[in-house]
Biopython code that builds the backbone (N, CA, C, O; Angstrom):
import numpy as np
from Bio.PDB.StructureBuilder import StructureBuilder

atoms = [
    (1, "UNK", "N", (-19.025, -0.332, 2.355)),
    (1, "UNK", "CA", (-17.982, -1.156, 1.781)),
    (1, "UNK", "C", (-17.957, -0.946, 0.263)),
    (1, "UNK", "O", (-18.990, -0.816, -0.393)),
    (2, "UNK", "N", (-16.578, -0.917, -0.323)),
    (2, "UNK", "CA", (-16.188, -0.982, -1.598)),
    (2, "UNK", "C", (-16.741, -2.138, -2.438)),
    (2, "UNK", "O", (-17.072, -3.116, -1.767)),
    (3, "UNK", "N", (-16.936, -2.250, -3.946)),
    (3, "UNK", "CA", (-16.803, -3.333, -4.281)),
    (3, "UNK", "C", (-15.858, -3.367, -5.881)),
    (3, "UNK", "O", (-15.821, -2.458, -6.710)),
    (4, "UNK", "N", (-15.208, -4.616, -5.947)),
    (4, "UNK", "CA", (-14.409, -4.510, -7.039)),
    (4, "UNK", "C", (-14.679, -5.679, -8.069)),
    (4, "UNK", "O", (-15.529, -6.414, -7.568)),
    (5, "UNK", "N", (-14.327, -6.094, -9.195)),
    (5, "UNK", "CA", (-14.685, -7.165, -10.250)),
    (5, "UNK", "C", (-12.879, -7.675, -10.377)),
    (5, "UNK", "O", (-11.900, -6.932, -10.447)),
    (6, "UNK", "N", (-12.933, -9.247, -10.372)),
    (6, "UNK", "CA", (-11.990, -9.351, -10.387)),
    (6, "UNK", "C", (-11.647, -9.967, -12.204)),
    (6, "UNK", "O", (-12.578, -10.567, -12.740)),
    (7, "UNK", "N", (-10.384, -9.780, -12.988)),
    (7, "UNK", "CA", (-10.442, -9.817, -13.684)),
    (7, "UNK", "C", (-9.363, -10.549, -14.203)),
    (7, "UNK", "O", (-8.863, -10.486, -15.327)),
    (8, "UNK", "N", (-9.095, -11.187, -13.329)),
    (8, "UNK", "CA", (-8.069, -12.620, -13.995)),
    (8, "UNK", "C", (-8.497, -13.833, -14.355)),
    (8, "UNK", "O", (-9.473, -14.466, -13.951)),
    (9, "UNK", "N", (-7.481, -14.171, -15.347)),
    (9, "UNK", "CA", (-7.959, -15.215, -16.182)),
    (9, "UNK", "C", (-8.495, -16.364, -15.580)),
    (9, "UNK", "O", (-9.371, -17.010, -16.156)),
    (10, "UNK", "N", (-7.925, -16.785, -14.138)),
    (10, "UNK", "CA", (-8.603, -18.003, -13.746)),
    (10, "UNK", "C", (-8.787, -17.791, -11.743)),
    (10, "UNK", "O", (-8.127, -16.899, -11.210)),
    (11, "UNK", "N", (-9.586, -18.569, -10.993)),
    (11, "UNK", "CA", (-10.135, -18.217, -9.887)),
    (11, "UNK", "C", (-8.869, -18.245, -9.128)),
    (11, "UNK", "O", (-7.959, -19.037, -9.369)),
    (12, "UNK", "N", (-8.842, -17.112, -7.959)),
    (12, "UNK", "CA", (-8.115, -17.143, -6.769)),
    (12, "UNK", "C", (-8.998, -16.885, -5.952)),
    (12, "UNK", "O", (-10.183, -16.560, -5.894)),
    (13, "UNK", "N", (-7.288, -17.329, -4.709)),
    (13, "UNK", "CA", (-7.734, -17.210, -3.226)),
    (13, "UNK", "C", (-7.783, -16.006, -2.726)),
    (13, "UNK", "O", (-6.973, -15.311, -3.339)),
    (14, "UNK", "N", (-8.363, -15.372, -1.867)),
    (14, "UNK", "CA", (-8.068, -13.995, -1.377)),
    (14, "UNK", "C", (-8.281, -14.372, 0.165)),
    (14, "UNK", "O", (-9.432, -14.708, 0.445)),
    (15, "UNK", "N", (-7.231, -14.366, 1.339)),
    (15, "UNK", "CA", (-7.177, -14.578, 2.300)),
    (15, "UNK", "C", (-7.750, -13.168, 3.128)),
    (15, "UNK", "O", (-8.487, -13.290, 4.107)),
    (16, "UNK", "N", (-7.418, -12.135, 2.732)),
    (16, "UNK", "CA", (-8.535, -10.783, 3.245)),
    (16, "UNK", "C", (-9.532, -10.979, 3.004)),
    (16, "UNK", "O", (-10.056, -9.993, 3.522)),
    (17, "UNK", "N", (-10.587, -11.716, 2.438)),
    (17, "UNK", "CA", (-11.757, -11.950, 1.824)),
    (17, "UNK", "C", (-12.322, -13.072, 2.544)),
    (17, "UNK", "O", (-13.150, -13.808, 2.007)),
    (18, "UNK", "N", (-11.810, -13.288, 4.048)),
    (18, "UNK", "CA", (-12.268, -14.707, 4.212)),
    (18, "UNK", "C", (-11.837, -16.002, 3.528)),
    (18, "UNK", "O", (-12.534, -17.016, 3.570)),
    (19, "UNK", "N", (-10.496, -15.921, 2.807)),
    (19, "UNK", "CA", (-10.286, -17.244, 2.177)),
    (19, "UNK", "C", (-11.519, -17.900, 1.284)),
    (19, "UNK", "O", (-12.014, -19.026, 1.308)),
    (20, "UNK", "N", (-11.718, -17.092, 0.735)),
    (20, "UNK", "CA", (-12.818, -17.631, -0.489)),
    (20, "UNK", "C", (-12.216, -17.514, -1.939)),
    (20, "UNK", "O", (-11.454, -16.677, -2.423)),
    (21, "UNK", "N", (-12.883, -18.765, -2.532)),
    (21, "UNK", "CA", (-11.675, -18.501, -3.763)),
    (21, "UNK", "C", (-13.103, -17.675, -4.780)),
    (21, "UNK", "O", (-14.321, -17.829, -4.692)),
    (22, "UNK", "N", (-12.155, -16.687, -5.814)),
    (22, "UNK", "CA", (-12.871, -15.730, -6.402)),
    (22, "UNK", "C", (-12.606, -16.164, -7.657)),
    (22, "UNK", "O", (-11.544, -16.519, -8.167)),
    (23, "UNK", "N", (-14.100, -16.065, -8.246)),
    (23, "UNK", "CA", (-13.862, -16.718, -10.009)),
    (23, "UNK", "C", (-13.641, -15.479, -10.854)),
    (23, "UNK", "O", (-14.144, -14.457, -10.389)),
    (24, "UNK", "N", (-13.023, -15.369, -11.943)),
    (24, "UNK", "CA", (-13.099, -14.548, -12.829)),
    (24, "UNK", "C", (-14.297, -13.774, -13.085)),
    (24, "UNK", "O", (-15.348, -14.398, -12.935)),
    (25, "UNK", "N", (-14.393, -12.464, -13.466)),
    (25, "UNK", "CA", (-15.432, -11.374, -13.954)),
    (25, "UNK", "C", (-16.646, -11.594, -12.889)),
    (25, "UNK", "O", (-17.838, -11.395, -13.123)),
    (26, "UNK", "N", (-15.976, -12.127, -11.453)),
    (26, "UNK", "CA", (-17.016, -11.987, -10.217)),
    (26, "UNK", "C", (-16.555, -10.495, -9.646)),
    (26, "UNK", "O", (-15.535, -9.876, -9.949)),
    (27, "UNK", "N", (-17.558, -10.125, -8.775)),
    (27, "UNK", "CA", (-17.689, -8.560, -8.255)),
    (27, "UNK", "C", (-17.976, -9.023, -6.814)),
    (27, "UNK", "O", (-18.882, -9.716, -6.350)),
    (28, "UNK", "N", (-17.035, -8.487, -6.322)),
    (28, "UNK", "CA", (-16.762, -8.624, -4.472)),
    (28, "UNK", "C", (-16.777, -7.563, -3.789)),
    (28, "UNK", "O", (-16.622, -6.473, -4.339)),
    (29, "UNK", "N", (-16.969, -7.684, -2.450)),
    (29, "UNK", "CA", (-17.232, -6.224, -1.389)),
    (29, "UNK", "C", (-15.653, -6.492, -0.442)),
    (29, "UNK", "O", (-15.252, -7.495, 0.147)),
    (30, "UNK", "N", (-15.105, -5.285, -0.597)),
    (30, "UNK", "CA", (-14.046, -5.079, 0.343)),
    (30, "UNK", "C", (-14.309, -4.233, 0.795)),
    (30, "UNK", "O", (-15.186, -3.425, 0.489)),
    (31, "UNK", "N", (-13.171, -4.246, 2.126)),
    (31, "UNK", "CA", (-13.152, -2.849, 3.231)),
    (31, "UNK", "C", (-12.665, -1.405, 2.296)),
    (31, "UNK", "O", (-11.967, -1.337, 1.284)),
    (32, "UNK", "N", (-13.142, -0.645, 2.857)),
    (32, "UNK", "CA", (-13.296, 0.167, 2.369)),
    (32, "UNK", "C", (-11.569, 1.254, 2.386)),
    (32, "UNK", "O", (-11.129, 2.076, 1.581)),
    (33, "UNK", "N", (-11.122, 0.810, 3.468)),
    (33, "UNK", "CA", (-9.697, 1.431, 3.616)),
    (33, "UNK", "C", (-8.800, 0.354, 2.928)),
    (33, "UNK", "O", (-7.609, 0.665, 2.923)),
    (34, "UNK", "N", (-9.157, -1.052, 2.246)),
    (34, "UNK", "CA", (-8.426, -1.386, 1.625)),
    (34, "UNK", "C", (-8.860, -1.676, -0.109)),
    (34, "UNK", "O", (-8.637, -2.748, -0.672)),
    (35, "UNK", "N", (-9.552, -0.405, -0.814)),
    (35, "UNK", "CA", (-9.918, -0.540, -1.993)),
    (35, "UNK", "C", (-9.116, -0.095, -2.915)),
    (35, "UNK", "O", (-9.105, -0.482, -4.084)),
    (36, "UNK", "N", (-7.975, 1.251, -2.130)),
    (36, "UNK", "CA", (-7.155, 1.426, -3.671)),
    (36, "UNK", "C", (-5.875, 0.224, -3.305)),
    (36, "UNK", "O", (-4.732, 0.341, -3.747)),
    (37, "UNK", "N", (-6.227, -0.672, -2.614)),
    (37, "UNK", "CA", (-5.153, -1.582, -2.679)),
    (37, "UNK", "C", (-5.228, -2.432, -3.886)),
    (37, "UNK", "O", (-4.348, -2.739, -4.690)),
    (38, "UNK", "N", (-6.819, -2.823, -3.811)),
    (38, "UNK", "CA", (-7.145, -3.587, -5.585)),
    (38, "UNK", "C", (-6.968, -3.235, -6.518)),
    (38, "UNK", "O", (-6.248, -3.770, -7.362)),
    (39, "UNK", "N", (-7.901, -1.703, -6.683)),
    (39, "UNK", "CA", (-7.802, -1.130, -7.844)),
    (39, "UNK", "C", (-6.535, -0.436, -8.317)),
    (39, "UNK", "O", (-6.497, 0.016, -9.462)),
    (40, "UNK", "N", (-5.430, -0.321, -7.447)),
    (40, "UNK", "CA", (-3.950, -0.603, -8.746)),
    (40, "UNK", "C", (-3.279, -1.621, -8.713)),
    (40, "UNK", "O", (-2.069, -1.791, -8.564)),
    (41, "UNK", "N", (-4.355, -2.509, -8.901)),
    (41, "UNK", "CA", (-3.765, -3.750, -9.576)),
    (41, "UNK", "C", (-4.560, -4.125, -11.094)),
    (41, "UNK", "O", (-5.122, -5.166, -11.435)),
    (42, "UNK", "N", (-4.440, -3.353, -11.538)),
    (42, "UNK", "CA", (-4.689, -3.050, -12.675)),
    (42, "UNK", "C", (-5.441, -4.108, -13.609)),
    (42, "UNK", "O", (-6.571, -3.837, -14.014)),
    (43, "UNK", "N", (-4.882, -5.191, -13.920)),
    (43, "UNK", "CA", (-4.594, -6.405, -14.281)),
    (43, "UNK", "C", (-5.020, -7.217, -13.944)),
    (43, "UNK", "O", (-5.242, -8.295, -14.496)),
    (44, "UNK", "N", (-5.345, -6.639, -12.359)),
    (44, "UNK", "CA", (-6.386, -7.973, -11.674)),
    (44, "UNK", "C", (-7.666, -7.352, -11.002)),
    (44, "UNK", "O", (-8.397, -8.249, -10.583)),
    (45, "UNK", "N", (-8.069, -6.321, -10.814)),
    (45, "UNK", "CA", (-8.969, -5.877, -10.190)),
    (45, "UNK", "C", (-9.247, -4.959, -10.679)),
    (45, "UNK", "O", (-8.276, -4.209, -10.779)),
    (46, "UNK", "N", (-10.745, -4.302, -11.357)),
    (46, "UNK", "CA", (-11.231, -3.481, -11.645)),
    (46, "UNK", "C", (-12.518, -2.469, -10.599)),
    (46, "UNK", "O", (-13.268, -3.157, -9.907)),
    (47, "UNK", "N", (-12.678, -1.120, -10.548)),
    (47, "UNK", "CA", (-13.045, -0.640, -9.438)),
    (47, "UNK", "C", (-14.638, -0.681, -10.004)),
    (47, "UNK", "O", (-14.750, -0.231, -11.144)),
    (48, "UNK", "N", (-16.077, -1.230, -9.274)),
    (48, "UNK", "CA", (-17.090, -1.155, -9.487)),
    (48, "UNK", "C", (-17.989, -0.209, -9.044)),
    (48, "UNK", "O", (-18.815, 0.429, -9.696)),
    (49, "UNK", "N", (-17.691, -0.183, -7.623)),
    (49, "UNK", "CA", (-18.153, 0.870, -6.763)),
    (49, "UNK", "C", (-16.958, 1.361, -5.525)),
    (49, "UNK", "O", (-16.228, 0.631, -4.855)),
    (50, "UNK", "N", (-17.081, 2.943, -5.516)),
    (50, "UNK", "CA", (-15.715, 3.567, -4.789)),
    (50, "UNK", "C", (-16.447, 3.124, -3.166)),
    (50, "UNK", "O", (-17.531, 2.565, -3.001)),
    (51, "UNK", "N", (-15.506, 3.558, -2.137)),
    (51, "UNK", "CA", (-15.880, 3.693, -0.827)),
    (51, "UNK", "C", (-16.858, 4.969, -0.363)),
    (51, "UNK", "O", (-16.593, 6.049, -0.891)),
    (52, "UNK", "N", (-17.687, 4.935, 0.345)),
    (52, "UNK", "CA", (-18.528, 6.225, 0.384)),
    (52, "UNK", "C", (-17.510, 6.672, 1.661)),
    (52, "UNK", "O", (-17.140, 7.846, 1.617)),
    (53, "UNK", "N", (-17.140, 6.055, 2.516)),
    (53, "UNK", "CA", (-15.778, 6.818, 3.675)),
    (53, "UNK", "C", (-14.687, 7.409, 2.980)),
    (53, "UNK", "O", (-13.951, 7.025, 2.071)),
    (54, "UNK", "N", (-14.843, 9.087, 4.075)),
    (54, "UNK", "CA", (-13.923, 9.795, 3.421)),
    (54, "UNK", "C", (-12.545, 9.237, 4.028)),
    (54, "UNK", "O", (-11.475, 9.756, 3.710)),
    (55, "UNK", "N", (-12.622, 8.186, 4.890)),
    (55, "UNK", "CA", (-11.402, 8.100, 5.740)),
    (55, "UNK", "C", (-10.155, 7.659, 4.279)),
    (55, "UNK", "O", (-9.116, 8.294, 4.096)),
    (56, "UNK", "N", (-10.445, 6.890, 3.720)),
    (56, "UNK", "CA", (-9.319, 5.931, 2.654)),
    (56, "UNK", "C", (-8.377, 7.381, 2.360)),
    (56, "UNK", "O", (-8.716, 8.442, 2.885)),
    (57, "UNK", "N", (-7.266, 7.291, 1.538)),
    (57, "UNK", "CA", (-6.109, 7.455, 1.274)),
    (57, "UNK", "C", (-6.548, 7.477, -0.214)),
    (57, "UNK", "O", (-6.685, 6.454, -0.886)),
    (58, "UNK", "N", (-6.840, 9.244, -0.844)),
    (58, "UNK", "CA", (-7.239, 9.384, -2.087)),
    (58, "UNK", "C", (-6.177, 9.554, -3.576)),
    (58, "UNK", "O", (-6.302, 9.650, -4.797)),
    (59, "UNK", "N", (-4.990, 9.509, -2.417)),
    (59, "UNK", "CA", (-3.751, 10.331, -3.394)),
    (59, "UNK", "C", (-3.922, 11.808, -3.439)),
    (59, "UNK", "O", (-3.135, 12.358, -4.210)),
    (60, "UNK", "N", (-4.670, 12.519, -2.870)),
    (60, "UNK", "CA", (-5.075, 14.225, -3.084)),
    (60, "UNK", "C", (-4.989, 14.699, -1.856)),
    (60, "UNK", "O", (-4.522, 15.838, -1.824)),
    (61, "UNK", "N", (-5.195, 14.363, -1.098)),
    (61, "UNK", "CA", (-4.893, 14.778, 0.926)),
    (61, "UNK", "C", (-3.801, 14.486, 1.312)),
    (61, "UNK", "O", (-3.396, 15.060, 2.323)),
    (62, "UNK", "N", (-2.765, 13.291, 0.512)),
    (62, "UNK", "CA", (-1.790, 13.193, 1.416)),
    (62, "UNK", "C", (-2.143, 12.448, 1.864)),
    (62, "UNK", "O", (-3.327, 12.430, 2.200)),
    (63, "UNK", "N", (-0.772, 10.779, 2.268)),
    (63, "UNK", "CA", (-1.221, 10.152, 3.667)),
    (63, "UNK", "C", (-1.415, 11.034, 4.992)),
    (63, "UNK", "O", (-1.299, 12.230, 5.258)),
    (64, "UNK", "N", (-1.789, 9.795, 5.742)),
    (64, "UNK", "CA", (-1.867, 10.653, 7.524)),
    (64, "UNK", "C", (-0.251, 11.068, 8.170)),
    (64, "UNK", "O", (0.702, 10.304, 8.015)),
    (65, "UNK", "N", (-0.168, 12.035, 8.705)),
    (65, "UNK", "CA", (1.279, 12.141, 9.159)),
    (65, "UNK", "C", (0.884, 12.292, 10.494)),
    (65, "UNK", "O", (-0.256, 12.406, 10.945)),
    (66, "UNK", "N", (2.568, 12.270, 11.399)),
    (66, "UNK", "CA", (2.360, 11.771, 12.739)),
    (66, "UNK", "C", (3.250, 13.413, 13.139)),
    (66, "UNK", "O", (4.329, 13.646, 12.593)),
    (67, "UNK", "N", (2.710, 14.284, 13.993)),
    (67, "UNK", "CA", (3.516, 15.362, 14.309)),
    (67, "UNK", "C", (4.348, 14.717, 15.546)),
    (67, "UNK", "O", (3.868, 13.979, 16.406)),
    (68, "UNK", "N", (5.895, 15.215, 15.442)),
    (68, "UNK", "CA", (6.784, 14.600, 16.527)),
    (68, "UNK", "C", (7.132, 15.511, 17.284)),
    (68, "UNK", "O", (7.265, 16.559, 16.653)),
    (69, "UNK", "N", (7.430, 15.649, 18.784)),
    (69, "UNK", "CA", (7.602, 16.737, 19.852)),
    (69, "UNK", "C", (8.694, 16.633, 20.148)),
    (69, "UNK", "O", (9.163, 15.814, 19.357)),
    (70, "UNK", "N", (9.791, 17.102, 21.125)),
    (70, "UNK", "CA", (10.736, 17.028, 21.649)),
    (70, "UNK", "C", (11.956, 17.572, 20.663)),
    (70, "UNK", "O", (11.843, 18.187, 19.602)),
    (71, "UNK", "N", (13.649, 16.975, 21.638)),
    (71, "UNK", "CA", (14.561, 17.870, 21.143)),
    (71, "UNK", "C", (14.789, 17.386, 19.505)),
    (71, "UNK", "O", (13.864, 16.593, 19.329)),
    (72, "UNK", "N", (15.481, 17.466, 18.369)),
    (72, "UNK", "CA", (16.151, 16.939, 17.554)),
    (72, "UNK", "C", (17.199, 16.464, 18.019)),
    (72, "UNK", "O", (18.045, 17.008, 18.728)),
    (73, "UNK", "N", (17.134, 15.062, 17.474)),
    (73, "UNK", "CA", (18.760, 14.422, 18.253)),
    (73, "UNK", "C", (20.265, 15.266, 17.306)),
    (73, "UNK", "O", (20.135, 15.940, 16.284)),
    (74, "UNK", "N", (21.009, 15.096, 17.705)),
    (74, "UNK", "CA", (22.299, 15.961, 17.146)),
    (74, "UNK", "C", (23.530, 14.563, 16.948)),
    (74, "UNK", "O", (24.108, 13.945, 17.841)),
    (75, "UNK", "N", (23.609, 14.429, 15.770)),
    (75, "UNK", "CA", (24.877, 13.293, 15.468)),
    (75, "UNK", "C", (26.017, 14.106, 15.208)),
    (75, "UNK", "O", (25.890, 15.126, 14.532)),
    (76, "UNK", "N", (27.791, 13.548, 15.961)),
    (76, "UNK", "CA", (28.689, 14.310, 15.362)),
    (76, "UNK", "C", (28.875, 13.765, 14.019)),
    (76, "UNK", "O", (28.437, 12.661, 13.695)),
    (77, "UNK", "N", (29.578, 14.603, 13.177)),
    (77, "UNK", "CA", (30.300, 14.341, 11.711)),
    (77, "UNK", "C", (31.191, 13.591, 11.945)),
    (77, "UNK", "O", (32.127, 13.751, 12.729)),
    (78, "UNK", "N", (30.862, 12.370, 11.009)),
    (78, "UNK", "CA", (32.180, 11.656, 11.119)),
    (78, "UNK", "C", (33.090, 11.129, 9.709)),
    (78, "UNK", "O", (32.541, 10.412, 8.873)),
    (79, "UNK", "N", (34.220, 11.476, 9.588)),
    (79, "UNK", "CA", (35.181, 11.559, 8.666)),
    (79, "UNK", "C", (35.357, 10.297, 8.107)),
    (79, "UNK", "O", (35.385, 9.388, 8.937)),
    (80, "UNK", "N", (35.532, 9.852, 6.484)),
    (80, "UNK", "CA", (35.974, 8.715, 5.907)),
    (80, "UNK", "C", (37.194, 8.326, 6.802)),
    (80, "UNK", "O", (37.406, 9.114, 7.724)),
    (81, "UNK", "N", (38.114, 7.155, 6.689)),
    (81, "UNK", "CA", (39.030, 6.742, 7.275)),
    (81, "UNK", "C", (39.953, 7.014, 6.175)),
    (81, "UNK", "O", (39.589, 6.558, 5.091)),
    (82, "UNK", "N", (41.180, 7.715, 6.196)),
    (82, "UNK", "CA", (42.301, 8.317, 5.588)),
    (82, "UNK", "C", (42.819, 6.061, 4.769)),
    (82, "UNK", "O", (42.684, 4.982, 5.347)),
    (83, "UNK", "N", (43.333, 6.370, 3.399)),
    (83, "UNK", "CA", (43.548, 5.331, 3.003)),
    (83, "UNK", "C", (44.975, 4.629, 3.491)),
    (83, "UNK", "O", (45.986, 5.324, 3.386)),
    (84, "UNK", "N", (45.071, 3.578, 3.904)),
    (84, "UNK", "CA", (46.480, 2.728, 3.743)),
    (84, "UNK", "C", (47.630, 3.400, 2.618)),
    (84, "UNK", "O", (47.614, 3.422, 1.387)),
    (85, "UNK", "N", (48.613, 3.927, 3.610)),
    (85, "UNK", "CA", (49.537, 3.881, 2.696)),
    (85, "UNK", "C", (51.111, 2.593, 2.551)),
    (85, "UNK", "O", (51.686, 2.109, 3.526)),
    (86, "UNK", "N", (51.365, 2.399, 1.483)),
    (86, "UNK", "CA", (52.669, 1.807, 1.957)),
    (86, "UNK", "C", (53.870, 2.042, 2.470)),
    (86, "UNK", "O", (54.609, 2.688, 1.727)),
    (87, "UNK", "N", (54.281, 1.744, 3.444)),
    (87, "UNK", "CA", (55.895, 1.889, 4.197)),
    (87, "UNK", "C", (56.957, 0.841, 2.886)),
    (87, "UNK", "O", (56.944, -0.333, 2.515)),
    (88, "UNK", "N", (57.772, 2.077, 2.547)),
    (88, "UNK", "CA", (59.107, 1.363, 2.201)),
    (88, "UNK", "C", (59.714, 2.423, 0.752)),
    (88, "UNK", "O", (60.778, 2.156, 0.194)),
]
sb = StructureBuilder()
sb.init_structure("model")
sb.init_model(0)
sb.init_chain("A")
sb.init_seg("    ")
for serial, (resi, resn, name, xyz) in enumerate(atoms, 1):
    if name == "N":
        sb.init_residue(resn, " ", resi, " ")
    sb.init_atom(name, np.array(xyz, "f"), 0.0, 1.0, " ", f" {name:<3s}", serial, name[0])
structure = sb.get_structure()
């Protein structure tokens, strides 16, 4: 598990955290797939210790992508609607 220092001016709640309220310039353990969620929060969370799992989302690999099988669906083209003209 990650751990981060939190760095706002006065204590919050963190409901991922078990609903524990967190005091200022305290240092907490999060999951480890949710650590760069803190640390760009710039303002409020500073990074103490990284995740030792390579699983997290580094910004350098790329998220995970999903390969898709089958046909491509095919839409026809469809034309703006010609404008109102006036009769007379």
């Amino acid at each position: 598990m990650a751990r981060v220092r939190f760095i706002g001016p006065e204590p919050v709640t963190v409901p991922e955290l078990g609903g524990r309220e967190i005091q200022p310039d305290e240092v907490v353990t999060v999951p480890d797939e949710r650590y760069d969620g803190y640390v760009c929060q710039t303002t409020t969370w500073e990074a103490v210790e990284e995740p030792a799992s390579e699983d997290r989302y580094d910004g350098e690999r790329g998220p995970e992508t999903v390969a898709l099988t089958g046909t491509a669906a095919v839409f026809p083209k469809k034309t703006a609607a010609k404008p109102a003209t006036k009769e007379g």
